[in-house]
C-alpha positions in Angstrom: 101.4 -76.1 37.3 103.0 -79.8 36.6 106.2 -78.4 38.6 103.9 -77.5 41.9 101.9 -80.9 41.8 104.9 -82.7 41.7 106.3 -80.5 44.7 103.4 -81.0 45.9 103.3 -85.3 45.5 106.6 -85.4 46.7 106.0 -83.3 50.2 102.9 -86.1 50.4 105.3 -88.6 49.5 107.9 -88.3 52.0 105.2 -87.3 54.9 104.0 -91.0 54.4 107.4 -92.2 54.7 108.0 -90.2 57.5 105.1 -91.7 59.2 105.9 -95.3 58.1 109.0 -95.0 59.7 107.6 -93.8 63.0 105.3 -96.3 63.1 107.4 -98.8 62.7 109.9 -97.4 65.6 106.8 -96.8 67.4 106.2 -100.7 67.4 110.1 -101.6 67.7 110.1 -99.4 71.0 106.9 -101.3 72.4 107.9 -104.7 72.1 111.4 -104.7 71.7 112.1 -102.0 74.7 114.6 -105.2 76.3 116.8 -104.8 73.3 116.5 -101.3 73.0 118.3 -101.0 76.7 120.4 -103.4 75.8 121.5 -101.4 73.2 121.6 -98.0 75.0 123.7 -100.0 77.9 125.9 -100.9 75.2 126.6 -97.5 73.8 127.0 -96.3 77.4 129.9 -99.1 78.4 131.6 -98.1 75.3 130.9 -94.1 75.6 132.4 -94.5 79.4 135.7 -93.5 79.3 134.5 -90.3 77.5 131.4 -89.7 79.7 134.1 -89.6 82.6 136.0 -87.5 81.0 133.6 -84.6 80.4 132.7 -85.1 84.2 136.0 -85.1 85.7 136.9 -81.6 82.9 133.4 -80.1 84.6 134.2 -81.0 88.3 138.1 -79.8 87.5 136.5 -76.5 85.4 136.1 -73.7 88.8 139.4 -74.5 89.8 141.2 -74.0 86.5 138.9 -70.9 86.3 139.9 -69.9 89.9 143.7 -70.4 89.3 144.2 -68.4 86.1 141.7 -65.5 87.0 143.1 -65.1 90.5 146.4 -65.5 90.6 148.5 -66.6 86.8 146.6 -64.1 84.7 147.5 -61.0 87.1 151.0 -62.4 87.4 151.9 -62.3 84.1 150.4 -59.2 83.8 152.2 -57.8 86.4 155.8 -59.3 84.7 155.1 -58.4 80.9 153.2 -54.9 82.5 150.4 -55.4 80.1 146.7 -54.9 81.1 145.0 -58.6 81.4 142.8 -58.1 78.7 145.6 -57.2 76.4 147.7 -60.7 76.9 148.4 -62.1 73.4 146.5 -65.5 73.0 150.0 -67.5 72.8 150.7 -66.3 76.4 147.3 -67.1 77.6 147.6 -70.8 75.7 150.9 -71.1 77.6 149.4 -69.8 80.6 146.2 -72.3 80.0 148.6 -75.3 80.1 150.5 -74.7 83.1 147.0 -74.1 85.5 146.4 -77.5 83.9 149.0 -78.7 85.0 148.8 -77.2 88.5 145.2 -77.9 88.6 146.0 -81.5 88.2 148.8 -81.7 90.6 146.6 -79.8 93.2 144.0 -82.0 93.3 146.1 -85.0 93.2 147.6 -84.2 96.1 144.8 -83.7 97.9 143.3 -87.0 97.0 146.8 -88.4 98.1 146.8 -86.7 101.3 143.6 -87.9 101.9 144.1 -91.5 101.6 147.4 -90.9 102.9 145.5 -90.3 106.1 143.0 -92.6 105.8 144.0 -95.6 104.8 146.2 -96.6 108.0 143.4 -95.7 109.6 140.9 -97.4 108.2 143.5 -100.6 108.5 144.4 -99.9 111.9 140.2 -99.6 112.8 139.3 -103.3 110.8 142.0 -104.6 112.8 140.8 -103.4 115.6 137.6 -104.5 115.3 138.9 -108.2 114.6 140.9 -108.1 117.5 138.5 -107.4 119.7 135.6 -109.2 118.5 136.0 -112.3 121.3 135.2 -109.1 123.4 131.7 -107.4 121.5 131.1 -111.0 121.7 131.1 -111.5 125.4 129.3 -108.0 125.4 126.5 -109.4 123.6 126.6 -112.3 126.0 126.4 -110.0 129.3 123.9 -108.6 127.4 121.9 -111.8 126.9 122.9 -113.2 130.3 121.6 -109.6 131.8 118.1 -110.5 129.6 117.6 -113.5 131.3 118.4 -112.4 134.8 115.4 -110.6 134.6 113.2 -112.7 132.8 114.1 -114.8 136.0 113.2 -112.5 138.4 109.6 -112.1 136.7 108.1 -115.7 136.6 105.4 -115.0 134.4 107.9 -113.6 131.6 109.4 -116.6 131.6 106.4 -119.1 131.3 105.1 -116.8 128.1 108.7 -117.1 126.7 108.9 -120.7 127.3 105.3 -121.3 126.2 106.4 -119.1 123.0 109.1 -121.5 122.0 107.6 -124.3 122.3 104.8 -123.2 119.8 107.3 -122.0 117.1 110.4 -123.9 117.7 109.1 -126.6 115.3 107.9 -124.1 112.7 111.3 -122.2 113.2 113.2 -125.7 112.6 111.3 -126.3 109.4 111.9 -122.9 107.9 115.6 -123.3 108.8 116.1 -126.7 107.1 113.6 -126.1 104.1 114.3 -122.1 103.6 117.5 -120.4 105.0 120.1 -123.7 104.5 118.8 -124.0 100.6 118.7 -120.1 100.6 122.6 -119.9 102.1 123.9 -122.1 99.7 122.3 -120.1 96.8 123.7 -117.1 98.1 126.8 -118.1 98.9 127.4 -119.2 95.4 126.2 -115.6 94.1 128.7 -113.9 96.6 131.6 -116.1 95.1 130.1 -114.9 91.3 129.5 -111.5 92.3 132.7 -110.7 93.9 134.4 -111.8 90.7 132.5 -109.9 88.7 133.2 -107.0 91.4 136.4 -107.1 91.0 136.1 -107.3 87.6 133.5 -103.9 87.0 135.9 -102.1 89.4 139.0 -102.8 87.2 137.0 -101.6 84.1 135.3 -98.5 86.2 139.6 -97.6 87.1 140.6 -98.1 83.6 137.5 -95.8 82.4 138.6 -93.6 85.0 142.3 -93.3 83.9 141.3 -92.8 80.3 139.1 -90.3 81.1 141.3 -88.4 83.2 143.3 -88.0 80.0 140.8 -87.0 77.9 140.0 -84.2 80.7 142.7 -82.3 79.8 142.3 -82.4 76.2 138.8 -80.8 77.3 140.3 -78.0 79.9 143.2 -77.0 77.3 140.1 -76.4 74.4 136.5 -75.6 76.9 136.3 -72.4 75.0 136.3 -73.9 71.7 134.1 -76.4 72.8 132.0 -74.0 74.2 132.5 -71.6 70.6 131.4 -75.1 69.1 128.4 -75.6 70.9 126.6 -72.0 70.6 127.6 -72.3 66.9 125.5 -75.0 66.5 122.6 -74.1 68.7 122.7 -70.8 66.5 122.4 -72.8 63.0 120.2 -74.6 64.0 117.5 -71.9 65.6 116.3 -68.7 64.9 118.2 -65.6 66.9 115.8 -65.1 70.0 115.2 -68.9 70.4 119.4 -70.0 70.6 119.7 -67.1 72.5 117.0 -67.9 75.3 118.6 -71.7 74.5 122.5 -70.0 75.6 120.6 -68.5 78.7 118.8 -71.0 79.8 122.4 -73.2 79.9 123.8 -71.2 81.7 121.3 -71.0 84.4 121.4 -75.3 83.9 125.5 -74.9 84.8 124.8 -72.4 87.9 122.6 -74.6 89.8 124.6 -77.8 88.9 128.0 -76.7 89.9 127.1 -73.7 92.4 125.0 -77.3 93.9 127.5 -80.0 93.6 130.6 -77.5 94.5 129.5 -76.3 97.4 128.1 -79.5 98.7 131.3 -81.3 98.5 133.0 -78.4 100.6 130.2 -78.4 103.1 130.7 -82.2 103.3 134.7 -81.8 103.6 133.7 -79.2 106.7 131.3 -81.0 108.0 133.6 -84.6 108.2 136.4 -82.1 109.7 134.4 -81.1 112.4 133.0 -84.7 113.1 136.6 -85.7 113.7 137.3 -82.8 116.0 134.1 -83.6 118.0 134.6 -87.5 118.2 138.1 -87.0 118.6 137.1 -84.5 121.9 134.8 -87.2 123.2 136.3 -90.1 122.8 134.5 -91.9 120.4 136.3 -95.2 119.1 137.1 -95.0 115.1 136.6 -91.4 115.2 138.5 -91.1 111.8 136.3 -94.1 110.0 133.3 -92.8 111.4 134.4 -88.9 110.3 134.9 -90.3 106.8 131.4 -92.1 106.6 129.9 -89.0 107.7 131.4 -86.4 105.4 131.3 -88.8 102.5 127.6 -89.7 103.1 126.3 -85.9 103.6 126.9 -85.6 100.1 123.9 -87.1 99.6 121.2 -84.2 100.8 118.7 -84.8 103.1 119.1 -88.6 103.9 122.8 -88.9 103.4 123.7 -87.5 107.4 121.0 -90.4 108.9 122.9 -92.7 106.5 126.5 -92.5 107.3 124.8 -92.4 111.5 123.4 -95.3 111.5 126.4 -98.0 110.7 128.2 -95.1 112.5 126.3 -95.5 115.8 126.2 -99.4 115.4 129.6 -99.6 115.3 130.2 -97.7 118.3 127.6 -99.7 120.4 129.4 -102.7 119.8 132.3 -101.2 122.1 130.7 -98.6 123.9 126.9 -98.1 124.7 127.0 -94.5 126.4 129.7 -93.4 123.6 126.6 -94.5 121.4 124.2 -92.4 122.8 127.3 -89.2 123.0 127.6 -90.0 119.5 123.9 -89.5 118.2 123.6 -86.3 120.1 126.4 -85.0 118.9 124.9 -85.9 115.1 121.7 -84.5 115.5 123.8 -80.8 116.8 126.3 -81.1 113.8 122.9 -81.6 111.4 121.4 -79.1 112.4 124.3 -77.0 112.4 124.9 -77.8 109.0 121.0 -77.7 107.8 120.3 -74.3 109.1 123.9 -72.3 109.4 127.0 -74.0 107.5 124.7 -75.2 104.4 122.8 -71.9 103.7 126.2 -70.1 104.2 127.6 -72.4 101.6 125.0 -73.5 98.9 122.7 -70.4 99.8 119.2 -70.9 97.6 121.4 -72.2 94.8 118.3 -74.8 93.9 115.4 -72.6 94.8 113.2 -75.9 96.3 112.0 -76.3 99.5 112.3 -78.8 101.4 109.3 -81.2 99.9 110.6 -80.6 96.7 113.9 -82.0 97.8 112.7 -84.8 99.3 110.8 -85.7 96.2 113.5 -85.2 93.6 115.9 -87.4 96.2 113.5 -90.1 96.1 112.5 -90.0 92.4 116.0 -90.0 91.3 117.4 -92.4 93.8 115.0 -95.0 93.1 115.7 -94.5 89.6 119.4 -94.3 89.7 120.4 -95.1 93.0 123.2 -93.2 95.1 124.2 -91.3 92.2 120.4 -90.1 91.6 120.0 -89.8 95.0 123.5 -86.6 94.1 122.3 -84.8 91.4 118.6 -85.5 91.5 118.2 -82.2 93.2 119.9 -80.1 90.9 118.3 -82.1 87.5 114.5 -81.5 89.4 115.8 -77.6 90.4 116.3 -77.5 86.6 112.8 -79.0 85.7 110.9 -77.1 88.4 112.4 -73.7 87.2 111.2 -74.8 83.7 107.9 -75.7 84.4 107.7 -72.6 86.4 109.0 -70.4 83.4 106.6 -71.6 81.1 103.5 -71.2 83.9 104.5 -67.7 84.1 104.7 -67.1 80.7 100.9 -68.1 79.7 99.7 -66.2 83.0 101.5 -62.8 81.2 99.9 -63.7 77.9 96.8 -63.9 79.8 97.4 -61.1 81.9 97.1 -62.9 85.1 99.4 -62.4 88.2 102.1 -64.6 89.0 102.9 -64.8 92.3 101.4 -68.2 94.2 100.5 -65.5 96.8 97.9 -64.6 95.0 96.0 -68.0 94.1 96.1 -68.9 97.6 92.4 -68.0 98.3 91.2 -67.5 95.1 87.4 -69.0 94.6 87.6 -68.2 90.8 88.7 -65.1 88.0 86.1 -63.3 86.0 86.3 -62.9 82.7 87.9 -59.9 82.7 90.2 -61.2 84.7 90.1 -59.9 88.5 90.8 -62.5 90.8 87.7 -63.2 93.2 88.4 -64.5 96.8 87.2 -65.9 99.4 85.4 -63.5 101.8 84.8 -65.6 104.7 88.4 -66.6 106.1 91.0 -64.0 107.1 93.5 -62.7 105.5 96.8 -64.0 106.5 100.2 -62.0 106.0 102.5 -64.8 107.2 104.6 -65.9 104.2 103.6 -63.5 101.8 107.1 -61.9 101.0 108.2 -65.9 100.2 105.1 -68.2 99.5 106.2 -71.2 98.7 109.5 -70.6 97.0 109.3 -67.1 95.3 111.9 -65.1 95.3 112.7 -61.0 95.4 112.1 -59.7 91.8 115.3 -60.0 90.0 116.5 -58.8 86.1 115.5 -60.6 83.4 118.8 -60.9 82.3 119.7 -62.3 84.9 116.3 -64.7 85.4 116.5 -66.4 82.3 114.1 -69.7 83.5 111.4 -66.9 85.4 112.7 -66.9 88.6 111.3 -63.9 90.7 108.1 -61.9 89.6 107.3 -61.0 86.3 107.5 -57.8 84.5 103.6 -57.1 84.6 103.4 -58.2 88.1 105.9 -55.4 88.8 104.4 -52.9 86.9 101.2 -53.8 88.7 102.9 -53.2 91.7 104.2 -49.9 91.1 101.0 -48.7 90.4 99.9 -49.7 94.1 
């Protein structure tokens, strides 16, 4: 009896500790949250080098896959005339290390043929553009000189403009002497500051960089352990069905990021190839530059094409108006090319969002983390909306409720026993049904860990139709 009061005291016991405690974080995260980002910033600046290399060992990952499944295991199952699954794990270690090592070499050849390419161009196009700047110049001053031509050959424009200026010329010279000359200094002295600490956070960011390109490989040669690692842990720590839905539900998280990021990198690579061909066929000044703005700027979904046009299209207006105008017609084709042809082809429905649902995760997460939000927000809110979906699904089976959207479209209300009552005095429409708003065919469960496609009762129900 003594023994199960004092089990009993000391469960009590460290419950009020455990609440203390949380209390007191509780208070340390309300007003102290300046220090606690400062600290998290902190770990983060130290924790780079590493963070860089589990990202450059995830980006690297399909083409180590791709290199030993395709062509190094078959080959040296072909010379030791062994079956594949029957290598002995000493070859296979040996025959980890060298697609490391061509892995590396392949893509460091690409990034050097790359800049190989592009950096005498993008010399040769700045120096172009200083060279003939006297000329934009007198451009602009046709331009001007055209402007007033015609403001001379309508009298009254002329008098309003006149009239104009004389009523804000001495509001305009007061803000220029009170505002923009104070305002110039300031920022001139933050340009000088800033581009020294620039050139400073760029070292670091290479040296990260360099340092996690080592560690990289120390995560290619052992992913599997890693990945052994991991589900051991997850496994310990859960009950059987719960790691096991935890497993599933990673992988799913790994599909939509890399099946995403993958194949929007090679539809961006396409896309700035055929940029080049097309400026290139037309003319366009600084087709390269302007090729390179466009396929590194489509990266970005959505926004990133109108992003990389706009500087694109100013910079050809400054040398050549009409070219300008070739130029955005020639974007809004290749868009749409690549919005309804090259990037289903490519990415398919690898996110499972439409279109407001990108939008939204491209503005959430760019606002919140900028360029690099603006990347991945739509695979990180593919991963939350699947979620939030699974779970919906889930309470409608418990409840025996359907879960297509289709059918809450014109639902008025469900009885209790839970037939859905619609409304009776708008039509019926068909259009959309197969795919309202986002569902997908019905798929395995297996293979729809997160609830995509319809649900087990919703196909039995359907069968009995």
């Amino acid at each position: 009896m003594k023994s199960s009061l004092d089990k009993k005291c000391l469960r009590w016991g460290i419950t009020a500790l455990l609440v203390i405690c949380g209390s007191i974080c509780f208070y340390y995260l309300l007003f102290h949250t300046e220090n606690l980002w400062a600290g998290i910033r902190t770990i983060l600046n130290i924790a780079m080098p590493i963070i860089d290399g589990f990202v450059l060992a995830y980006l690297l990952s399909p083409v180590l896959n791709h290199i030993e499944r395709k062509f190094l295991h078959p080959a040296a199952s072909r010379l030791m005339h062994t079956p594949i699954q029957e290598l002995s794990s000493k070859v296979k270690k040996k025959l980890r290390k060298l697609s490391i090592v061509i892995t590396l070499l392949f893509v460091l050849l690409l990034l050097y043929g790359f800049f190989s390419i592009l950096i005498p161009q993008l010399i040769n196009s700045v120096r172009s553009i200083v060279l003939q700047l006297p000329s934009y110049l007198e451009n602009l001053n046709d331009w001007i000189d055209g402007l007033l031509a015609v403001f001379e050959k309508n009298p009254e424009w002329e008098t309003a403009a006149n009239a104009l200026l004389l009523r804000y010329s001495g509001r305009l010279e007061n803000w220029v002497t009170t505002n923009l000359i104070p305002q110039a200094n300031s920022l001139l002295r933050m340009i000088s500051s800033g581009l020294i600490g620039s050139l400073i956070g760029v070292a670091n960011a290479v040296w990260n960089l360099l340092i996690g390109f080592i560690i990289s490989i120390y995560l290619l040669d052992g992913k599997e352990n890693f990945a052994g690692q991991g589900k051991k842990i997850v496994y310990s720590l859960f009950e059987t069905d719960t790691a096991n839905v935890f497993i599933s539900n990673a992988r799913f998280i790994h599909k939509t990021f890399i099946g995403f990021i993958s194949g929007k990198i090679v539809d961006s690579i396409i896309i700035g190839i055929i940029c080049y061909f097309g400026t290139s066929l037309m003319g366009t000044p600084y087709s390269i530059l302007i090729s390179v703005i466009i396929g590194v700027t489509n990266v970005i979904p959505f926004f990133g094409p109108y992003m990389g046009a706009i500087p694109s299209a100013i910079l050809i207006l400054m040398v050549n108006p009409m070219q300008c105008l070739y130029f955005i017609i020639f974007i809004l084709v290749l868009q749409q090319f690549d919005g309804n042809i090259l990037g289903p082809k490519i990415l398919g429905n690898s996110t499972g969002l439409n279109s407001f649902w990108v939008i939204f995760s491209i503005i959430l997460f760019g606002g919140m983390f900028g360029v690099i939000g603006m990347v991945i927000g739509v695979p990180v809110f593919a991963v939350i909306y699947a979620g939030i979906k699974a779970i919906t699904n889930r309470r409608l089976e418990e409840k025996q409720l359907p879960v297509s959207t289709y059918e809450y479209r014109r639902v008025h209300k469900i009885e209790p026993n839970g037939t859905l009552v619609k409304y009776e005095n708008k039509p019926e429409r068909d259009v959309g049904k197969e795919k309202a708003e986002g569902e997908e065919t019905p798929k395995d469960d297996e293979h729809d860990p997160l609830g995509f496609g319809d649900s087990w009762l919703l196909r039995k129900r359907k069968n009995k139709k």
